[in-house]
Each structure stands twice: as C-alpha cells, then as structure tokens.
N, C-alpha and C positions, 0 to 999 in steps of 0.2 A: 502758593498753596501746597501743600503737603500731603504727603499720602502715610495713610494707617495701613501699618502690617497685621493682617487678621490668621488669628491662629485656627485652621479647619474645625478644632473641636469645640471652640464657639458657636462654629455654626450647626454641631451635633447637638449641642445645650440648647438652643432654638426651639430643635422640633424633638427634643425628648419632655415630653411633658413631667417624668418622673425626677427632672434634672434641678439640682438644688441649684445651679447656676442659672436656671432660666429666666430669669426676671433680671441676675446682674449682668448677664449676656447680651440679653435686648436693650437695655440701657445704657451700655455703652456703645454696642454699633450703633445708635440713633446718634446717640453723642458725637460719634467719629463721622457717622455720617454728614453732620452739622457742617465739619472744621475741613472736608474733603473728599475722596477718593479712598476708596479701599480696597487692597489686596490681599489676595487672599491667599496663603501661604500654604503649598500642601505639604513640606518638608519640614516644618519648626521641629522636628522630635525625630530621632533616627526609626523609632518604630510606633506605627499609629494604630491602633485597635480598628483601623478600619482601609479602604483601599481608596484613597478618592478619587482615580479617576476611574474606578468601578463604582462606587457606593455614593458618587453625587451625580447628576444629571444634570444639562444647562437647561435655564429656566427662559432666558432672553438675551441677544447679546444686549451690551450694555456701550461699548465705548470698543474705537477702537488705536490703537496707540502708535503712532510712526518710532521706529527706533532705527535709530544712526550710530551706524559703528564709525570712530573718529580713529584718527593719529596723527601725529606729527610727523611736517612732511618730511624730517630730516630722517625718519624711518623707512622711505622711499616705495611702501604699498600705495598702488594706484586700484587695486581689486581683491577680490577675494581669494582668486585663483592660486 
C-alpha cells in the first residue's frame, strides 16, 4: 500500500467555501483516501500564504508510525551518539 503526498493548500480548498477548487479537492482526497494513507506535506512550496503549524490545529490523532533509522554494518554505528 502506498502513501499520497497531500499538498496543505488542498486542505485550505476544503474549507474555503469561495474556492473554485473545492469540490475537485474533495474528490480526490476521498479518492486517495480509497487507495491509502495520506501525508500531509507542509513544505511542497518555498513560500505558503499561510503558517501551518500556526494556521492548522489537530483534530485527532490518527495513526501512529515506528520509524527505524538503518545502516550498514560495515559503517560500524551501533547508536546515535
């Protein structure tokens, strides 16, 4: 299963009611939603007309993900330190 990269200002097209994109925005997150998991990107654009992690609020968590940092051992890290 695969994960969809979501661009923040989708999710501004949502809840701008004035937004020409709002109906092909919801459309495709249901869509994506169908096929997976989605991320949410708050970087896609050097500069965002808005601040996201001032101008979004968490709603619920949702999941939560183990991540494992690897190498090979012939690079001889046993930790972080």
């Amino acid at each position: 299963m695969s994960s969809t990269l979501v661009d923040s200002n989708i999710l501004i097209d949502l809840f701008d009611d004035g937004s020409e994109w709002q109906d092909w925005s919801d459309a495709m997150l249901t869509h994506c939603l169908d096929r997976g998991p989605l991320v949410i990107n708050p970087t896609l654009y050097a500069r965002l007309p808005f601040d996201p992690a001032k101008d979004f609020v968490p709603i619920c968590f949702i999941a939560s993900v183990p991540i494992v940092l690897v190498a090979h051992p012939s690079a001889g890290f046993t930790n972080l330190s």
